[in-house]
Backbone as CSV, one residue per row, in Angstrom:
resi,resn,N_x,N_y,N_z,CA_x,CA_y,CA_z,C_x,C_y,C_z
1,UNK,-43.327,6.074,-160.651,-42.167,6.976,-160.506,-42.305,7.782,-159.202
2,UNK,-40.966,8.147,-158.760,-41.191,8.511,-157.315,-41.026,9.916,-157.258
3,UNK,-41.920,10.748,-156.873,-41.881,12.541,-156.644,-40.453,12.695,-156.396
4,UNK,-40.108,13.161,-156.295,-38.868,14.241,-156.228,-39.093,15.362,-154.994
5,UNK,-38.399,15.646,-154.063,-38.211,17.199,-152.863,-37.976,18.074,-154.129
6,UNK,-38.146,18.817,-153.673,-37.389,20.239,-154.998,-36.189,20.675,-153.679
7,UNK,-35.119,20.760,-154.483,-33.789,21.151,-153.642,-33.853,22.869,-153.361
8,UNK,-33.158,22.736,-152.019,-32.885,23.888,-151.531,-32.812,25.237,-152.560
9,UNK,-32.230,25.096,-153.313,-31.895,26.134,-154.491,-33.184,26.556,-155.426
10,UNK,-33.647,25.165,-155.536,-35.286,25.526,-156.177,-36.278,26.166,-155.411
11,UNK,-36.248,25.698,-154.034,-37.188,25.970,-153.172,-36.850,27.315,-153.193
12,UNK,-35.465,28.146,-152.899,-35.264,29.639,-153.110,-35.504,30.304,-154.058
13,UNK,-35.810,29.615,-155.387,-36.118,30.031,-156.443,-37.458,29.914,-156.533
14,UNK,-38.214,29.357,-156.454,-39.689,29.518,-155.903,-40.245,30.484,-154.946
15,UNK,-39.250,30.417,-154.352,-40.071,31.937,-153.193,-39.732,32.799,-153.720
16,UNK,-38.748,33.326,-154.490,-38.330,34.563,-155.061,-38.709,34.566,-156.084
17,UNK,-39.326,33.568,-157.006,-40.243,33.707,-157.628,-41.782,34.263,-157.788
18,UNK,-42.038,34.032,-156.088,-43.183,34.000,-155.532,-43.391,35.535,-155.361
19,UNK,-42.478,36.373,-154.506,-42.219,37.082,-154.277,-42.268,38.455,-155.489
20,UNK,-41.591,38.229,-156.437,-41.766,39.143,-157.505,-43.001,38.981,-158.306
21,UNK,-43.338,37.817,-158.006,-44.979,37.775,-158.748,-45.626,38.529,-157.696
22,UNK,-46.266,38.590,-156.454,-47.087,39.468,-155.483,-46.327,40.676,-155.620
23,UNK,-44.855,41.311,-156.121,-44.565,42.550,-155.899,-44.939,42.883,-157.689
24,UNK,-45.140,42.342,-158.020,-45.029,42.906,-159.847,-46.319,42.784,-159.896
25,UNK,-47.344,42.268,-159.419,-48.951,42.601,-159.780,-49.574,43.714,-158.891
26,UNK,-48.615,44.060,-157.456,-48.997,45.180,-156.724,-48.767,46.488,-157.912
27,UNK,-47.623,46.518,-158.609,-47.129,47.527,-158.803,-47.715,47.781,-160.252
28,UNK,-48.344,46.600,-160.794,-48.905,46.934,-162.236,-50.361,47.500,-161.494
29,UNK,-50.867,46.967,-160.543,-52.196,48.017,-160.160,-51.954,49.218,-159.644
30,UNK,-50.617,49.555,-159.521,-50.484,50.789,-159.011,-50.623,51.966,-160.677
31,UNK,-49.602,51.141,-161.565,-49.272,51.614,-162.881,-51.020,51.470,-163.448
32,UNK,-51.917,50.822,-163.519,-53.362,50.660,-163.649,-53.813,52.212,-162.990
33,UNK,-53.848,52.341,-161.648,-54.152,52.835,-161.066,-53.827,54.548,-161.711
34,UNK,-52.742,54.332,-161.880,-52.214,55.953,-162.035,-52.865,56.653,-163.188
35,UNK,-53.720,55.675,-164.049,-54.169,56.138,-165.266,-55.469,56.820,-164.939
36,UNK,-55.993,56.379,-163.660,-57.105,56.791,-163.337,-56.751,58.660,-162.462
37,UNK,-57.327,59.805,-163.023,-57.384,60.865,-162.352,-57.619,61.009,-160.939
38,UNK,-58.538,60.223,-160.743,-59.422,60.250,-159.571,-58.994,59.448,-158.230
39,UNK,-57.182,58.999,-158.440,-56.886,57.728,-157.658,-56.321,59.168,-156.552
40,UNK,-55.889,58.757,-155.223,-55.128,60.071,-154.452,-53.992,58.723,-155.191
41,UNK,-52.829,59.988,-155.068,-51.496,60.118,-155.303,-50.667,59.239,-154.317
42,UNK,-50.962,59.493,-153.060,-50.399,59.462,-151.883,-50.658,57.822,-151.652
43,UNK,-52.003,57.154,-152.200,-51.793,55.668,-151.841,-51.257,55.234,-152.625
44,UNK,-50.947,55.822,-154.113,-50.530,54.803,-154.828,-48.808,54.790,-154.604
45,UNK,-48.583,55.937,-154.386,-46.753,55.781,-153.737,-47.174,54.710,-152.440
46,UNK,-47.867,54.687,-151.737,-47.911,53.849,-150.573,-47.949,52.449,-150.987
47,UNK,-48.725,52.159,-151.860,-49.038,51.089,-152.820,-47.422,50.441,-153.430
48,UNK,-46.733,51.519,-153.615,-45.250,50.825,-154.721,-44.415,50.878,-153.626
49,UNK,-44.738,51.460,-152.364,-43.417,51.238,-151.396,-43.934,50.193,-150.687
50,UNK,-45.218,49.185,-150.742,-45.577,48.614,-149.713,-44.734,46.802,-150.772
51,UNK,-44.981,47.374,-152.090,-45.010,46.188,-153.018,-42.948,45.796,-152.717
52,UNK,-42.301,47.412,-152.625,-41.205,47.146,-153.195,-40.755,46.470,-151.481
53,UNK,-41.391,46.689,-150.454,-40.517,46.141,-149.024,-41.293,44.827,-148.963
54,UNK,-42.754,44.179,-149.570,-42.687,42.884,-149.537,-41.115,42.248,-150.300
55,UNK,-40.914,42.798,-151.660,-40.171,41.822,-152.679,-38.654,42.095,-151.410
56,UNK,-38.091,43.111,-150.528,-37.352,43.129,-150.232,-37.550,41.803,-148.983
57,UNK,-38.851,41.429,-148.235,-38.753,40.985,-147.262,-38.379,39.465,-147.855
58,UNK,-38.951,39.411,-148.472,-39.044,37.851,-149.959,-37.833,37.556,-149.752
59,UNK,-36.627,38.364,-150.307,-35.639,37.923,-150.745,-34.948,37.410,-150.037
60,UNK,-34.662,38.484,-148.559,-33.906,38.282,-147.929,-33.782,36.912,-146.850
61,UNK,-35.773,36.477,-147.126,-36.032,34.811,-146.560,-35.226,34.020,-147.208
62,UNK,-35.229,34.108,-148.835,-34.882,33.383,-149.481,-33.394,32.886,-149.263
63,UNK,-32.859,34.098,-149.122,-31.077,34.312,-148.311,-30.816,33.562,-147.629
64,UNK,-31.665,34.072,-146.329,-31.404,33.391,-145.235,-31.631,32.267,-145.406
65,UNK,-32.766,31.268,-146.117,-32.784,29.831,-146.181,-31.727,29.438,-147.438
66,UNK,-31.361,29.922,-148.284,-30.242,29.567,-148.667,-28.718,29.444,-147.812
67,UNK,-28.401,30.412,-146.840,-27.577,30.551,-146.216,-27.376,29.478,-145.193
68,UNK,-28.365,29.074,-144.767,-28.646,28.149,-143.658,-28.403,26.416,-143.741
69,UNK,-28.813,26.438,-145.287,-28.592,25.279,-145.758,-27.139,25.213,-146.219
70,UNK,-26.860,26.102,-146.880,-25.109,26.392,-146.991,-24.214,25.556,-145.752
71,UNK,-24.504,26.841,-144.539,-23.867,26.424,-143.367,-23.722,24.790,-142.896
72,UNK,-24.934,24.128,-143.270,-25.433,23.169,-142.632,-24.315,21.885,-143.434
73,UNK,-23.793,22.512,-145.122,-23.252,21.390,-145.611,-21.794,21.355,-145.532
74,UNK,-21.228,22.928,-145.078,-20.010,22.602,-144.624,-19.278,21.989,-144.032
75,UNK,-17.651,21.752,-144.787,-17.043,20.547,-144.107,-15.909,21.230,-143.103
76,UNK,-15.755,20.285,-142.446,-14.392,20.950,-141.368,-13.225,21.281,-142.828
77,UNK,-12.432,22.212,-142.255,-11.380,21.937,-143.151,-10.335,21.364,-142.465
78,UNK,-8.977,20.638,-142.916,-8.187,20.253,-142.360,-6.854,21.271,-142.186
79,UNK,-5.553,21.555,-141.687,-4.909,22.848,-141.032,-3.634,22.024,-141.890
80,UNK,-3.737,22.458,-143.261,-2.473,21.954,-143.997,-1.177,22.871,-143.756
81,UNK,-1.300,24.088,-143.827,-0.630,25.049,-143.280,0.085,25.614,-141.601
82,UNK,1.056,25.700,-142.021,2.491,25.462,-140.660,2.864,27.065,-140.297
83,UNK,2.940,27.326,-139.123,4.256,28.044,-138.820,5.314,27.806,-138.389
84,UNK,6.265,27.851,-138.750,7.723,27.639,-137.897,8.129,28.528,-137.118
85,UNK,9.086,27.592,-136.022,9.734,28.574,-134.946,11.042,28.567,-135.657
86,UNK,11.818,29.576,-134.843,13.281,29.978,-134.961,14.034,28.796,-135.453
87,UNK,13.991,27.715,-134.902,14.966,26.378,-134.898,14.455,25.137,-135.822
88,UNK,13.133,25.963,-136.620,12.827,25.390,-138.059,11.514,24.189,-137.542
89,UNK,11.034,24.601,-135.878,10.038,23.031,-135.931,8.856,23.921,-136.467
90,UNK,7.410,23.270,-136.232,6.186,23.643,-136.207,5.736,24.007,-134.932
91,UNK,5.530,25.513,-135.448,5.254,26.025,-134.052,3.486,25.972,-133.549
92,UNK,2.827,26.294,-134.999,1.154,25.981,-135.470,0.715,25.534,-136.701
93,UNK,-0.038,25.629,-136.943,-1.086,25.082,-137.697,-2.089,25.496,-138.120
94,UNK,-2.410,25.963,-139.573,-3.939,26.632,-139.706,-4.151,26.044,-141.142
95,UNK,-5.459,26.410,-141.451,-5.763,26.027,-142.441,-6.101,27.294,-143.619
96,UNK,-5.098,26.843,-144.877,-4.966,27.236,-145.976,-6.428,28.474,-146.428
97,UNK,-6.217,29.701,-147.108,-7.178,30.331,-147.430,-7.837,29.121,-149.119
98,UNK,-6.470,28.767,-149.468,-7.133,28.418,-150.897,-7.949,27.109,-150.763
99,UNK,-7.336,26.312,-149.382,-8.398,25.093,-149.024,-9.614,25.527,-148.671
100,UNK,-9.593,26.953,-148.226,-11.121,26.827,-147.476,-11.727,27.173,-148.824
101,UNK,-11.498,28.514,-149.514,-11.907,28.457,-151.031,-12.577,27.314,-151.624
102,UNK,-11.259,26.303,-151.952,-11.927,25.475,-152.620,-12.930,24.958,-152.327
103,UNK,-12.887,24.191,-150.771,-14.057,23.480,-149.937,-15.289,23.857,-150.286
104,UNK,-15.568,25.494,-150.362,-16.894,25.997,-150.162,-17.632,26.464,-151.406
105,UNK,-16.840,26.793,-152.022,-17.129,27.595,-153.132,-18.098,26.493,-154.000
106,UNK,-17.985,24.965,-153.951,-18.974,24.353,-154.877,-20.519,24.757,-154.496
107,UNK,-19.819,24.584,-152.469,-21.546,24.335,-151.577,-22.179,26.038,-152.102
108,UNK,-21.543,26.975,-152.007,-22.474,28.307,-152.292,-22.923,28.509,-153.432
109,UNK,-22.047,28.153,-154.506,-22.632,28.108,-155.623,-23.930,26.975,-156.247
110,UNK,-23.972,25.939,-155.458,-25.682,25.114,-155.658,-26.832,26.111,-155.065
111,UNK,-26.402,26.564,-153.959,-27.652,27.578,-153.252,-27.689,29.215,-153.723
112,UNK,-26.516,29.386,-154.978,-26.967,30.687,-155.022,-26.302,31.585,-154.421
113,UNK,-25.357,31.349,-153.681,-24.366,32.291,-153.121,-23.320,32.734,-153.875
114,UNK,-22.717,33.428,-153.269,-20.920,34.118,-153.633,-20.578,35.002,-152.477
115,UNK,-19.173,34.752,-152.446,-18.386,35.662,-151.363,-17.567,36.570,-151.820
116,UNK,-17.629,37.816,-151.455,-16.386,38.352,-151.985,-16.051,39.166,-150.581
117,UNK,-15.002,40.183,-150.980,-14.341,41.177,-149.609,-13.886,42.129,-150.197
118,UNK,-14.457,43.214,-148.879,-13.944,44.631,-149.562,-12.448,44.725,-148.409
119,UNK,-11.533,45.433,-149.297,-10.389,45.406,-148.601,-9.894,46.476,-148.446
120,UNK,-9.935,47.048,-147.688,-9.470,48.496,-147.547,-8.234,48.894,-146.392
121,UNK,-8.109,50.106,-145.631,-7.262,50.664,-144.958,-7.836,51.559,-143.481
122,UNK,-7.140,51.161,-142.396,-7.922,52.272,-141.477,-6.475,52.656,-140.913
123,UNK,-5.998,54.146,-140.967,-4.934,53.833,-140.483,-3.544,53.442,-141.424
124,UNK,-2.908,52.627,-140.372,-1.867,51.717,-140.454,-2.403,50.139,-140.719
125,UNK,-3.783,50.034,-140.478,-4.256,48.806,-140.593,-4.790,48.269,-141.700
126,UNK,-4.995,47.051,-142.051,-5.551,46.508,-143.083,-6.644,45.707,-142.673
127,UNK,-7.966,46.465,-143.752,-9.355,46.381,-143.246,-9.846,45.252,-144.445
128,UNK,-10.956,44.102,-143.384,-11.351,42.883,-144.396,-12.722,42.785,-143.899
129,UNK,-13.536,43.008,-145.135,-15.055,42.968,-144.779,-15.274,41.823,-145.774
130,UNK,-16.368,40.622,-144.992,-16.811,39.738,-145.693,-18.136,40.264,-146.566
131,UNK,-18.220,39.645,-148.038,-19.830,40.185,-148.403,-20.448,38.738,-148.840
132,UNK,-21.491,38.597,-148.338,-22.263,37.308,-148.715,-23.266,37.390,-149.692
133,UNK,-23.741,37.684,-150.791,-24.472,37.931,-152.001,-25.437,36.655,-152.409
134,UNK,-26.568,36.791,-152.572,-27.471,35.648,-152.905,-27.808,36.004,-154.514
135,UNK,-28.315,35.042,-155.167,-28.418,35.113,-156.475,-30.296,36.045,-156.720
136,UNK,-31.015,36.195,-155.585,-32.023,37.271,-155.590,-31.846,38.556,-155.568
137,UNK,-30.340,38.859,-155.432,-30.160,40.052,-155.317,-29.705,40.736,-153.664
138,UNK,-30.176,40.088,-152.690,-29.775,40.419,-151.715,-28.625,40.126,-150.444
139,UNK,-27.784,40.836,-150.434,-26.110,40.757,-149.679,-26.297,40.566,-147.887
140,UNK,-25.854,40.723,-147.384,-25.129,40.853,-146.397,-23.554,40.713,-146.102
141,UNK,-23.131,41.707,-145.084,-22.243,42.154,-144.752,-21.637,42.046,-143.832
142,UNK,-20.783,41.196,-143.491,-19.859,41.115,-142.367,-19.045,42.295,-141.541
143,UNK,-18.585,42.658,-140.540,-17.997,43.245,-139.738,-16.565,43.212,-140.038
144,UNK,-16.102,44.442,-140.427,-14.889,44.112,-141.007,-13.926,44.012,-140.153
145,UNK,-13.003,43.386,-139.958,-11.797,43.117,-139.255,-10.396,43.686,-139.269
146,UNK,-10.260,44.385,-138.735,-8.636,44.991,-138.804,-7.440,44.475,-138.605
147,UNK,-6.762,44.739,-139.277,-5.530,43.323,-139.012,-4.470,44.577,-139.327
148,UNK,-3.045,44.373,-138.240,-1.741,45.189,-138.689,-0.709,44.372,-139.677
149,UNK,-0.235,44.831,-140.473,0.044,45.354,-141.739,1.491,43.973,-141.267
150,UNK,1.635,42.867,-142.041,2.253,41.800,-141.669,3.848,41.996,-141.590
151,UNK,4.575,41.959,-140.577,6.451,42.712,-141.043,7.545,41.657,-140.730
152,UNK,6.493,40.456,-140.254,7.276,39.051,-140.485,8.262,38.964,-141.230
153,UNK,9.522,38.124,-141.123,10.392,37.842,-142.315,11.253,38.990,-143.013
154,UNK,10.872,39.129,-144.307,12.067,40.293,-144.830,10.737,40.782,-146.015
155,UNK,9.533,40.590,-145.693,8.447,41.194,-146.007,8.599,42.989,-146.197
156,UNK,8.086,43.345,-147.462,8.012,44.736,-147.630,6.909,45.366,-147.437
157,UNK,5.949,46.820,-147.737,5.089,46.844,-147.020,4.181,46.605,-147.651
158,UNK,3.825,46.063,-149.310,3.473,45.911,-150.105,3.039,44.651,-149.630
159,UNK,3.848,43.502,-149.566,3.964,42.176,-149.302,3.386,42.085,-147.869
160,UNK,3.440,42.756,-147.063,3.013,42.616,-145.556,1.639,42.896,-145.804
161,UNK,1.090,43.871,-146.248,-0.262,44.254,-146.303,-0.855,42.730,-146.934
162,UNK,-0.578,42.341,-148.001,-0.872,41.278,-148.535,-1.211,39.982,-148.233
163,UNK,-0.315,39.877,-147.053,-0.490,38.823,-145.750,-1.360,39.584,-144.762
164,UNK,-1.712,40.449,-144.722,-2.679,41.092,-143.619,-3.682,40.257,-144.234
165,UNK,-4.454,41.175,-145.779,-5.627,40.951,-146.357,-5.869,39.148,-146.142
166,UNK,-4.931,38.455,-146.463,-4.625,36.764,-146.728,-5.409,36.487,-145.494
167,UNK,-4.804,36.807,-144.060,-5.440,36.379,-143.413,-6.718,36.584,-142.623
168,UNK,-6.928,37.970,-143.336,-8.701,38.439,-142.922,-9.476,37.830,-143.460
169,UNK,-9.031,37.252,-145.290,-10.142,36.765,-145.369,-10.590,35.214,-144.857
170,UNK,-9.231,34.670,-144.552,-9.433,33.508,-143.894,-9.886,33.160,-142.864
171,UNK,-10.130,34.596,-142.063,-10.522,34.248,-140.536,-11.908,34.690,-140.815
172,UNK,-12.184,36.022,-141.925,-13.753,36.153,-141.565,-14.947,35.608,-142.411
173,UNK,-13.869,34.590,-143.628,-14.488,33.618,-144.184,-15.217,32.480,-143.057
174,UNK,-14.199,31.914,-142.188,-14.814,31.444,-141.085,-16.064,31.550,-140.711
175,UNK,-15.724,32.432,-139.828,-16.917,33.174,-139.270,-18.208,33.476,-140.174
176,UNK,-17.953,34.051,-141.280,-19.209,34.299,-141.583,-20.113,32.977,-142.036
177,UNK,-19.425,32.121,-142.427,-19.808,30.282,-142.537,-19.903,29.049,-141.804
178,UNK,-19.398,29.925,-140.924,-19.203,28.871,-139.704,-18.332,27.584,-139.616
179,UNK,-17.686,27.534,-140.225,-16.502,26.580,-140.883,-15.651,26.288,-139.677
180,UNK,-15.549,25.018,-139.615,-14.815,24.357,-138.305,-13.175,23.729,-138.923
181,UNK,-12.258,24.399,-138.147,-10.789,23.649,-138.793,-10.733,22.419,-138.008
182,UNK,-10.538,21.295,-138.729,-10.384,20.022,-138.196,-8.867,20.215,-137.231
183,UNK,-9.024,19.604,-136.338,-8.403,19.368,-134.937,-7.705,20.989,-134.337
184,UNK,-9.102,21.630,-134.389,-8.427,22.826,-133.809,-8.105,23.081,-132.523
185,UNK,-6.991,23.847,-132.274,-6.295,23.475,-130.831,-7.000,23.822,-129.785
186,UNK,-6.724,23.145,-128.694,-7.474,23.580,-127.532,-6.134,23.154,-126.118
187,UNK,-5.098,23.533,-126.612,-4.116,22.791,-125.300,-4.050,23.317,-124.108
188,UNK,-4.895,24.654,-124.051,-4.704,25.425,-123.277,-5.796,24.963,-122.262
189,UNK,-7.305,24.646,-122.746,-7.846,23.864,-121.966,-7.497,22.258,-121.500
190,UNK,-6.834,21.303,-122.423,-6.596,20.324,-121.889,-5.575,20.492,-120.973
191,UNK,-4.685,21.532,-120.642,-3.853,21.848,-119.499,-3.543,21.976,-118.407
192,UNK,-5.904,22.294,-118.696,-6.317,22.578,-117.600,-6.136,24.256,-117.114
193,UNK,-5.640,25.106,-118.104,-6.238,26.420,-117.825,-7.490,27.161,-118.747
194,UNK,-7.795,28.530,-118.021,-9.191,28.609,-118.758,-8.767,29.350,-120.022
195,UNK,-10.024,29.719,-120.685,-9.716,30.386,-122.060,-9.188,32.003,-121.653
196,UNK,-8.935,32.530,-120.577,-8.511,33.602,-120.388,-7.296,33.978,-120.421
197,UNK,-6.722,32.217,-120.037,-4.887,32.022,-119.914,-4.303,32.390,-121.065
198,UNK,-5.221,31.893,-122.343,-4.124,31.962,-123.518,-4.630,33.356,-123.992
199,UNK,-4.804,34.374,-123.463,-5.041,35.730,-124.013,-3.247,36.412,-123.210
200,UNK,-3.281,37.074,-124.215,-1.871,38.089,-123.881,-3.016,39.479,-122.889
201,UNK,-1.879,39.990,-121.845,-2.223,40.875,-121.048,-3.295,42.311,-121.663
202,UNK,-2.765,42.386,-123.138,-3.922,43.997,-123.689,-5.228,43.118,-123.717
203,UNK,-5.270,42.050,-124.424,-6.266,41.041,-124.601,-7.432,40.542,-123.418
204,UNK,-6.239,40.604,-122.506,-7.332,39.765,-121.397,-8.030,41.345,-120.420
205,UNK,-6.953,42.585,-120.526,-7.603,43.756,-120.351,-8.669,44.324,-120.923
206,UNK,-8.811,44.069,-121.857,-9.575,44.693,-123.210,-11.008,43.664,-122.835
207,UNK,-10.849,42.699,-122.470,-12.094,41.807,-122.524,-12.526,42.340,-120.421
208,UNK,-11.704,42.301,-119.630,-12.090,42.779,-118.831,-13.047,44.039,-118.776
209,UNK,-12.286,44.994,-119.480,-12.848,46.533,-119.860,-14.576,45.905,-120.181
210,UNK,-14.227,45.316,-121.307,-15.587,44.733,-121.540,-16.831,43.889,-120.666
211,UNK,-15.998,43.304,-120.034,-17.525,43.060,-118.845,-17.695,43.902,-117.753
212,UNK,-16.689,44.805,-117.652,-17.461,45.992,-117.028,-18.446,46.780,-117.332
213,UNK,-18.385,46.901,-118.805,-19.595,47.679,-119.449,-20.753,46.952,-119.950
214,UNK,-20.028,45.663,-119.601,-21.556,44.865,-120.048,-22.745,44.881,-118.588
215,UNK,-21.668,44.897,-117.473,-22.386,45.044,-116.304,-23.382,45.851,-115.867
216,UNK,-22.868,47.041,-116.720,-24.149,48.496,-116.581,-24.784,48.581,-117.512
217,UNK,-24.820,47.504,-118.319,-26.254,47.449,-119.292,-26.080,46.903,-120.749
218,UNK,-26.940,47.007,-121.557,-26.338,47.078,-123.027,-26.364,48.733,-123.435
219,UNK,-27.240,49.185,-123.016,-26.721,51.072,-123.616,-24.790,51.348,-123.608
220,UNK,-24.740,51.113,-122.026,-23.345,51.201,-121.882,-22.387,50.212,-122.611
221,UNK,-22.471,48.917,-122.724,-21.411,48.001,-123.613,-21.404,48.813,-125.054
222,UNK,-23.104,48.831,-125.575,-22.849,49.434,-126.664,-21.708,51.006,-126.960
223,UNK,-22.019,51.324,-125.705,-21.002,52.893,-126.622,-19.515,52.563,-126.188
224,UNK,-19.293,51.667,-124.776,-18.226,51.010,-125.102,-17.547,50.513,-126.293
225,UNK,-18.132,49.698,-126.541,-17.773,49.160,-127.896,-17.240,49.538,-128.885
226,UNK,-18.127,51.061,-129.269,-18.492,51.852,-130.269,-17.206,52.611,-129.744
227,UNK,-16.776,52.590,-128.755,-15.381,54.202,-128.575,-14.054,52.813,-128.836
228,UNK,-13.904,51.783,-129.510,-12.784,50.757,-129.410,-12.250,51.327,-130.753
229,UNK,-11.287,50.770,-131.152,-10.290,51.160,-132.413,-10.834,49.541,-133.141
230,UNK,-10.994,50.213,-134.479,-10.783,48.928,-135.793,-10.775,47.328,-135.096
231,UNK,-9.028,47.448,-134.625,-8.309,46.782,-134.570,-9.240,45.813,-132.891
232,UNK,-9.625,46.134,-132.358,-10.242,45.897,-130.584,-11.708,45.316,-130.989
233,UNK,-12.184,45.930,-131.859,-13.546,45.638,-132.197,-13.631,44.233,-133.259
234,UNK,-12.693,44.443,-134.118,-12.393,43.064,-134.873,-11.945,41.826,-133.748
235,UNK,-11.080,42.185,-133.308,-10.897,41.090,-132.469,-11.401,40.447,-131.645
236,UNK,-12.282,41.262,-131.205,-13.961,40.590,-130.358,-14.564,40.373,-130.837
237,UNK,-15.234,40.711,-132.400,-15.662,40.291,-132.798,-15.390,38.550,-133.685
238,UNK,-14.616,38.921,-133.694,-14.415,37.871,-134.717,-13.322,36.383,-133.973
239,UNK,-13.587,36.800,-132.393,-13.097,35.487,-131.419,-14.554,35.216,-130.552
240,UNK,-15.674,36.029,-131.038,-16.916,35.627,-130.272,-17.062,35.920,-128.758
241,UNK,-15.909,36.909,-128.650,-16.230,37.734,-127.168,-16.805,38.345,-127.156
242,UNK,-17.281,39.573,-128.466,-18.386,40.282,-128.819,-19.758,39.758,-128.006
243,UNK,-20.030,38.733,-128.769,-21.375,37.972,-128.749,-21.394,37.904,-127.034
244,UNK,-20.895,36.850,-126.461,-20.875,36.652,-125.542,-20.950,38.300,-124.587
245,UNK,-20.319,39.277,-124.153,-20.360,40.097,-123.919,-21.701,41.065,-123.953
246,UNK,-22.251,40.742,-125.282,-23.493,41.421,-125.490,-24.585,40.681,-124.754
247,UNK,-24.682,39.282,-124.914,-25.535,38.581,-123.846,-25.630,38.959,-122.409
248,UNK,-24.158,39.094,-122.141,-23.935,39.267,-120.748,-24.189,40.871,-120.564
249,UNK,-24.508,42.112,-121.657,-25.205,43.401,-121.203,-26.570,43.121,-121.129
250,UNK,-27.211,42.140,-121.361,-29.109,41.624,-121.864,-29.257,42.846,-122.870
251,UNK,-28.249,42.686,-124.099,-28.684,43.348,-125.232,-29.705,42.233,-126.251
């Protein structure tokens, strides 16, 4: 009979297994320990904070190699979803929040994941934070994205907000998974102009602003950054001008 790999999910379950066994025998010698008069005080708190940031360092491996393998099995999605112009053609193309849903939701759930989003308000804006949750207990948190309040159509403000949230989580589902939309557009480069062309004028200002401050350092990009609105900071972030930008301060 032929051995078996232990799958990704086991293997995370083994280290976090691993993990609470070296943090749960630190902390029963601490609980040992405390019975004794003669122990100082001071190591044995040192003792339960040293046990409780191994089990934290544990987990969050475990995450990350769950997460990684996640990423790795995602599929493109395909852009079933249309916009129309005025005269009823297709003006774009994106892909469905409930396709990407479906797509992923089997792959996170073998490794132990779940996604959810906190949805809130900044403003006039509608705020979408991704949360990535591992079955050890430990999250991470996406950068939330600001989106204005949708007034398309004959949309109310109820209904507009609704299409805000719709499409935060679709864009920072993306991102935080790395999820590729099958035949995503690029006409602007096959046109033969650069990626700067298809930015509207606040856009291509706003990213200018930005390599100016990347120029005088990362101290400076950073408080740049940090003085942008919701709405400026999501959008770099979450089109990967951020990133790029920060390279280019040698943050």
């Amino acid at each position: 009979m032929t051995d078996q790999l232990p799958t990704t999910q086991e293997q995370s379950g083994n280290a976090l297994a691993k993990a609470d066994g070296q943090a749960a025998l630190m902390l029963a010698s601490v609980i040992s320990a405390s019975r004794d008069p003669s122990v100082d005080c001071n190591k044995m708190v040192a003792m339960a904070n040293l046990a409780m940031q191994l089990q934290d360092r544990e987990r969050e491996s475990a995450f990350n190699q769950a997460k990684m393998a996640a990423i790795m099995e995602m599929p493109a999605i395909s852009k079933r979803g249309s916009i129309l112009n005025k005269s009823g053609g297709v003006q774009s193309r994106y892909s469905k929040y409930e396709d990407i849903h479906k797509a992923v939701m089997p792959i996170l759930h073998k490794h132990g994941l779940a996604i959810s989003f906190n949805v809130g308000n900044a403003g006039q804006m509608v705020t979408v934070q991704p949360i990535l949750s591992h079955a050890s207990g430990y999250t991470e948190k996406g950068e939330a994205m600001a989106l204005p309040i949708d007034t398309t159509g004959s949309k109310n403000g109820t209904q507009g907000a609704g299409s805000a949230a719709s499409y935060g989580k679709r864009h920072t589902i993306k991102a935080m998974l790395n999820i590729i939309e099958a035949g995503e557009d690029d006409d602007g480069q096959r046109a033969g102009g650069s990626p700067l062309d298809r930015l509207n004028t606040q856009e291509r200002e706003l990213v200018a602003l930005g390599n100016a401050a990347a120029q005088k350092g990362a101290q400076a990009y950073a408080e740049w950054f940090g003085s942008l609105s919701p709405a400026e900071r999501g959008w770099l972030a979450y089109n990967g001008r951020h990133d790029e930008l920060k390279q280019a301060s040698g943050a």
